[in-house]
C-alpha positions as CSV (number, residue, x, y, z in Angstrom):
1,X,-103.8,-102.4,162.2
2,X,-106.7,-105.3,162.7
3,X,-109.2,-105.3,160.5
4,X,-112.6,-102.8,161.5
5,X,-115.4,-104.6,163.0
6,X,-118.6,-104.8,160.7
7,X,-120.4,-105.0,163.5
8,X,-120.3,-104.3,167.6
9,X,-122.8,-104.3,170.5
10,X,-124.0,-105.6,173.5
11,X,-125.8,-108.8,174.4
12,X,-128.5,-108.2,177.4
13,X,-127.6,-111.6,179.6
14,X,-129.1,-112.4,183.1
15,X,-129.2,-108.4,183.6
16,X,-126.0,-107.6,182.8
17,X,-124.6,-107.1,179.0
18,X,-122.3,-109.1,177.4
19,X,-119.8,-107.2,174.7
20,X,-118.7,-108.4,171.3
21,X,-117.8,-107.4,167.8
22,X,-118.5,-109.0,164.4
23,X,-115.7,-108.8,161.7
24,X,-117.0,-109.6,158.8
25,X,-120.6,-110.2,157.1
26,X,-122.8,-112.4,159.4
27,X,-125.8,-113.1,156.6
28,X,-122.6,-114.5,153.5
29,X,-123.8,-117.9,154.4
30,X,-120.3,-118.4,155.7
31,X,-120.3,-120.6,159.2
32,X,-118.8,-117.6,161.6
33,X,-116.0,-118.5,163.6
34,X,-117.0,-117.5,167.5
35,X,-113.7,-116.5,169.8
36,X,-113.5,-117.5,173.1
37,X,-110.7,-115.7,174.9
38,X,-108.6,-117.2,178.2
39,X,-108.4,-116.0,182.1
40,X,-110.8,-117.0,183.3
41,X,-111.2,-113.0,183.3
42,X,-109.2,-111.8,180.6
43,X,-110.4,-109.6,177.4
44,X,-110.6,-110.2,173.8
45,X,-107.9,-108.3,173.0
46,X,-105.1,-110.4,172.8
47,X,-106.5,-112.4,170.2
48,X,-107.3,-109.6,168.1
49,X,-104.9,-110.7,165.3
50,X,-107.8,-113.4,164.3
51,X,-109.8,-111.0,162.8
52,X,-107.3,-111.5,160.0
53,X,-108.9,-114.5,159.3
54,X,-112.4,-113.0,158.1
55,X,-110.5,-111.0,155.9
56,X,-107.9,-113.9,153.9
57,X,-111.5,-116.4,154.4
58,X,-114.3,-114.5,154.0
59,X,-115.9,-116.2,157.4
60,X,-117.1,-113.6,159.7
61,X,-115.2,-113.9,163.3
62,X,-116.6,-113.0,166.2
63,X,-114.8,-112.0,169.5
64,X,-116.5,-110.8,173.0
65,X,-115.7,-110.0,176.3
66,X,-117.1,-113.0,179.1
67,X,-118.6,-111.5,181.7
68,X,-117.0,-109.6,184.4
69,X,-114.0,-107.6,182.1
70,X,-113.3,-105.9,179.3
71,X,-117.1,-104.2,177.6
72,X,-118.8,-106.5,179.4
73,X,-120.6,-105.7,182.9
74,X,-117.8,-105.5,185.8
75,X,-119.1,-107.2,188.8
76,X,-116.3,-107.0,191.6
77,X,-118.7,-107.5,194.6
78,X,-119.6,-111.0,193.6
79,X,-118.3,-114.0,194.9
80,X,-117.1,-117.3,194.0
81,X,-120.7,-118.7,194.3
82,X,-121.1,-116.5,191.0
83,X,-118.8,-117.3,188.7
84,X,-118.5,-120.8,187.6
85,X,-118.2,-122.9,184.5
86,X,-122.3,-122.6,184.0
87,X,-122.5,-118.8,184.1
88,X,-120.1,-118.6,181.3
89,X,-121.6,-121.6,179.1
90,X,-124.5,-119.9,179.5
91,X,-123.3,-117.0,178.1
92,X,-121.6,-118.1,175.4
93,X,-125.4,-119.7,174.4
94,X,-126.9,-116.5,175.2
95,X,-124.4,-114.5,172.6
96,X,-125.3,-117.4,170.2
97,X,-128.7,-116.9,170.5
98,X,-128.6,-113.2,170.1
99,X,-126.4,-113.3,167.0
100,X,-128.6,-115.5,165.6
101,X,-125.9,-118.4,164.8
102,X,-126.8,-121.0,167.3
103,X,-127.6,-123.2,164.4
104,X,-124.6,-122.7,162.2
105,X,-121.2,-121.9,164.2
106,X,-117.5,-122.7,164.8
107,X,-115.7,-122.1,168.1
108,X,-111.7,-121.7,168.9
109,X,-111.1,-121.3,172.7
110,X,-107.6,-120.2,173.9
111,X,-106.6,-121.6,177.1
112,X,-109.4,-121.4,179.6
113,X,-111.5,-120.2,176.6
114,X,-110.3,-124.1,175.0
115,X,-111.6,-125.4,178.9
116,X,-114.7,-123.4,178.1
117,X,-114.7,-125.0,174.5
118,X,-114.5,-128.7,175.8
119,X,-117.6,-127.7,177.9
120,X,-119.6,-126.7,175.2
121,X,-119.1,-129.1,172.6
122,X,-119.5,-132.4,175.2
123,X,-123.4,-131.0,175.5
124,X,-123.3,-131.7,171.9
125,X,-124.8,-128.5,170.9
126,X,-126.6,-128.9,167.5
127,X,-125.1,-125.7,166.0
128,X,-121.3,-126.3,166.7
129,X,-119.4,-127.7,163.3
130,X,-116.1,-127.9,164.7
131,X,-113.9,-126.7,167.3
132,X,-110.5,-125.6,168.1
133,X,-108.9,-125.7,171.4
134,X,-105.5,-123.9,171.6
135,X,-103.3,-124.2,174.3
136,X,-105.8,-125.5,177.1
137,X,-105.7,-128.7,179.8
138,X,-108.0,-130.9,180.0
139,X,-107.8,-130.9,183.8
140,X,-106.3,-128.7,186.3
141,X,-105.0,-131.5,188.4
142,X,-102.5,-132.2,185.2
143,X,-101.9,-128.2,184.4
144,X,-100.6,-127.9,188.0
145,X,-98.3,-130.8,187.9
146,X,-97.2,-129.7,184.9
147,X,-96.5,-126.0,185.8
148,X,-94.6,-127.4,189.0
149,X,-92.1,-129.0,186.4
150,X,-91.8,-125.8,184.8
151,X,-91.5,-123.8,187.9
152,X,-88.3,-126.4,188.9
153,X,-86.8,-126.2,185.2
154,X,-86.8,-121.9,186.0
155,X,-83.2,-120.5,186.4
156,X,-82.9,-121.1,190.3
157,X,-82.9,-117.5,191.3
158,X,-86.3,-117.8,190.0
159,X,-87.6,-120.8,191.1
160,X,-86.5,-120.4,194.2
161,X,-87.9,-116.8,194.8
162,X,-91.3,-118.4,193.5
163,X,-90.8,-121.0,195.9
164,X,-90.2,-119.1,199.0
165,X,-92.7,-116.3,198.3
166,X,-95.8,-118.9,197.5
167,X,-95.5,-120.6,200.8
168,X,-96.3,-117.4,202.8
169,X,-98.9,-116.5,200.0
170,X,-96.6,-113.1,199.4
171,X,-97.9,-112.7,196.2
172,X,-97.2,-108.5,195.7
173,X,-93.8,-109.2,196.8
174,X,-91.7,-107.3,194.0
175,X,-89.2,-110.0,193.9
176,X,-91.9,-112.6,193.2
177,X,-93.9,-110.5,190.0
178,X,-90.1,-109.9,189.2
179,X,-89.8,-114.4,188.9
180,X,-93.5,-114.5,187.6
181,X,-92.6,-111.9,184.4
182,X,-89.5,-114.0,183.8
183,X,-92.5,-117.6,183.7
184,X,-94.3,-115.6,181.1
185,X,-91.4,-114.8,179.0
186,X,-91.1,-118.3,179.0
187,X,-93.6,-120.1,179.0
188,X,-96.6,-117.6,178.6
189,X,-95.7,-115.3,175.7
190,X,-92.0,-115.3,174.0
191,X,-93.0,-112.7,171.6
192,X,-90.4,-109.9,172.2
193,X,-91.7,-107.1,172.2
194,X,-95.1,-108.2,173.6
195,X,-97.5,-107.1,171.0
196,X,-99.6,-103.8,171.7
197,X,-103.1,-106.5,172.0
198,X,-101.3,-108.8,174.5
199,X,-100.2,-106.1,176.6
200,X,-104.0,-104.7,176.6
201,X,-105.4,-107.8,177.8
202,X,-102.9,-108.1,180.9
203,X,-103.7,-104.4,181.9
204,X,-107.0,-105.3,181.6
205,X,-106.8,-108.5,183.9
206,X,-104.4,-106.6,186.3
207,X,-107.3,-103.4,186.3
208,X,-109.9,-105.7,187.4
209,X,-108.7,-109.0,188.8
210,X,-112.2,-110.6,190.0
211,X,-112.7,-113.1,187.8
212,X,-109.3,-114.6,187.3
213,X,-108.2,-114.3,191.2
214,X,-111.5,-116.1,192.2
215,X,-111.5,-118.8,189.5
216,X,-107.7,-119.2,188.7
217,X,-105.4,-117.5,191.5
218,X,-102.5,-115.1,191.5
219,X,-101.0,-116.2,188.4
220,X,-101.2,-118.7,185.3
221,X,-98.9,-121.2,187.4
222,X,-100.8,-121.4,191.3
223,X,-104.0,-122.3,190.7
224,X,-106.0,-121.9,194.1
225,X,-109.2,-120.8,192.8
226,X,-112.7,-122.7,191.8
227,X,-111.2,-124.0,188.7
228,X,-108.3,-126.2,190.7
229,X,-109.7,-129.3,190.7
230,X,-112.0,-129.3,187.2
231,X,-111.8,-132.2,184.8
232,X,-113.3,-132.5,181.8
233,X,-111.6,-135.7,181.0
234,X,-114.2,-138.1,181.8
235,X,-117.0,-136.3,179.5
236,X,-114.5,-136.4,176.1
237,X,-115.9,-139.3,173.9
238,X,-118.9,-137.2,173.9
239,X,-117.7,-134.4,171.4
240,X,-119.0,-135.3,167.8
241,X,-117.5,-132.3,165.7
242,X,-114.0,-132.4,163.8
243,X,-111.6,-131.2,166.8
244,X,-108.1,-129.4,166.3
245,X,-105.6,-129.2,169.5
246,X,-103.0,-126.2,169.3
247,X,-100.2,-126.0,171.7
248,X,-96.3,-124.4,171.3
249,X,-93.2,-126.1,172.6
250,X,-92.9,-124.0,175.7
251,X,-96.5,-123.8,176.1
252,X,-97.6,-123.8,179.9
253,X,-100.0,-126.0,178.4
254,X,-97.7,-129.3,178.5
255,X,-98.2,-132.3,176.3
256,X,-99.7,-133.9,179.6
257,X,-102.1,-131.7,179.6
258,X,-103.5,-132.2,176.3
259,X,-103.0,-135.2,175.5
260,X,-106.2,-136.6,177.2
261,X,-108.2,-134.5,174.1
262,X,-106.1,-136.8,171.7
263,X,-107.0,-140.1,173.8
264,X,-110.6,-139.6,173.8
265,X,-112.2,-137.1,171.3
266,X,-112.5,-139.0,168.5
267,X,-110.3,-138.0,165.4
268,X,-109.4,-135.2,167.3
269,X,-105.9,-133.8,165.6
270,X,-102.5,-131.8,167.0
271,X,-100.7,-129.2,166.3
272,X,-97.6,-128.1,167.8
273,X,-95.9,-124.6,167.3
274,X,-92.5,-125.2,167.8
275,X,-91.2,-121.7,168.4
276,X,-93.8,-120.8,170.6
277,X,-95.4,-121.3,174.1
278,X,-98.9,-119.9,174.8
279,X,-99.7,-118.0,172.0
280,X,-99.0,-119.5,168.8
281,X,-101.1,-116.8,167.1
282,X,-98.8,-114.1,168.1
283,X,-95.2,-116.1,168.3
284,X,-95.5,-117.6,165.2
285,X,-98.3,-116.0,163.5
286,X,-97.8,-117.0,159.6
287,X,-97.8,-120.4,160.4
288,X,-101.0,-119.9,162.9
289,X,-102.9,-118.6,159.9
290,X,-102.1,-121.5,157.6
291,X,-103.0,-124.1,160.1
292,X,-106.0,-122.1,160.6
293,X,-107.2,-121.5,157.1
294,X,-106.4,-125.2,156.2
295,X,-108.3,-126.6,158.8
296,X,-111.2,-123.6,158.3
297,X,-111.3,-124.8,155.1
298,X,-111.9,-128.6,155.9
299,X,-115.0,-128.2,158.1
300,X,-116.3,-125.3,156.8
């Protein structure tokens, strides 16, 4: 069991509502640590286990629901014109604002929630103290290079059922979700049995697919949505706050894709989970919490 929420509601945003919960005391004078989760189009779920962290810190930690899934207003007639990388920025301000933390805050994005992250902190809001961005590119140009390697490095019935079924776009084929489990267990989430919070978030993202199929694609691995050709490279030097970069081993999230946020945020520091892929917070959760405390503990 996760610890309760102190706290959970709605914030109203462009007419819609935006869903989050508080763990923790907002008004201890501790800087809260905001969650952003991944997708784009995923839920908070899976990331649940971080409300552990208000309880071992004493920092309130706050998770929510973007836009489009989870609590959060569902909006499957709108197209690609609708969600983009400004909607959810300004969302994330707009939850901010209504908590009343913009001045004062800490943010940890997990893969695209770590591309969302970037985005924020290179506007240099004046509220952000530190950032961490856990297993996320810095461009999609390098994430799908990088997933082609892993794609070839799959045992060959796999990669080759991938192959075959993505040049017809046969993406329901049962052969190919059979070859795209087999990419997660690999390189997604090697956490056997999948925690009960990871397995909420996919049935959440498979319930209503909007979001992610518009943005992202099919999968983690073909990205023909918006987001295929966004960079955030060139607009690095510009984050000022104390920056940590989490990936795992196996992480879809090669070193290639990172290592641009080591070349050019400055001081910007890595951490890699060896036993794990996506998800160090789940694969190797003790160690998770002490990198997380100690570095909690050094901008906080």
């Amino acid at each position: 069991m996760f610890p309760a929420p102190t706290q959970k509601g709605t914030a109203p945003f462009r007419g819609h509502r935006t869903w989050y919960r508080v763990t923790g005391d907002l008004h201890t004078g501790r800087t809260p640590l905001v969650i952003a989760h991944g997708g784009p189009g995923s839920t908070h779920d899976y990331l649940l286990r971080m409300t552990e962290l208000a309880a071992s810190t004493g920092r309130p930690v706050i998770h929510y629901d973007q836009i489009g899934n989870g609590g959060s207003t569902r909006l499957p007639d709108r197209g690609a014109d609708f969600w983009t990388v400004d909607l959810f920025l300004d969302e994330l301000d707009n939850l901010l604002a209504h908590l009343g933390i913009a001045d004062d805050y800490l943010l940890f994005g997990q893969s695209w929630g770590g591309m969302l992250g970037a985005e924020h902190a290179v506007r240099r809001p004046a509220g952000l103290r530190g950032l961490v961005i856990a297993n996320s590119p810095a461009s999609m140009p390098l994430w799908r290079a990088a997933c082609e390697g892993l794609k070839d490095g799959m045992p060959p019935v796999h990669r080759d059922t991938l192959r075959r079924h993505e040049a017809t776009e046969d993406f329901d084929h049962p052969d190919y979700q059979r070859s795209v489990y087999a990419f997660y267990q690999r390189h997604v989430c090697r956490a056997n049995p999948l925690p009960r919070e990871v397995a909420a978030t996919l049935l959440e993202l498979q319930s209503d697919p909007t979001v992610y199929g518009t943005m992202n694609g099919p999968n983690d691995f073909h990205v023909i949505g918006t987001l295929k050709d966004w960079t955030v490279i060139d607009r690095l030097p510009a984050v000022a706050v104390p920056t940590l970069i989490i990936s795992g081993a196996y992480d879809e999230a090669t070193p290639a894709t990172i290592q641009p946020f080591l070349d050019h945020i400055p001081g910007a520091r890595w951490e890699l989970f060896e036993q794990s892929s996506h998800m160090p917070h789940v694969e190797e959760p003790e160690r998770f919490d002490t990198v997380m405390k100690a570095w909690l503990a050094e901008v906080g």
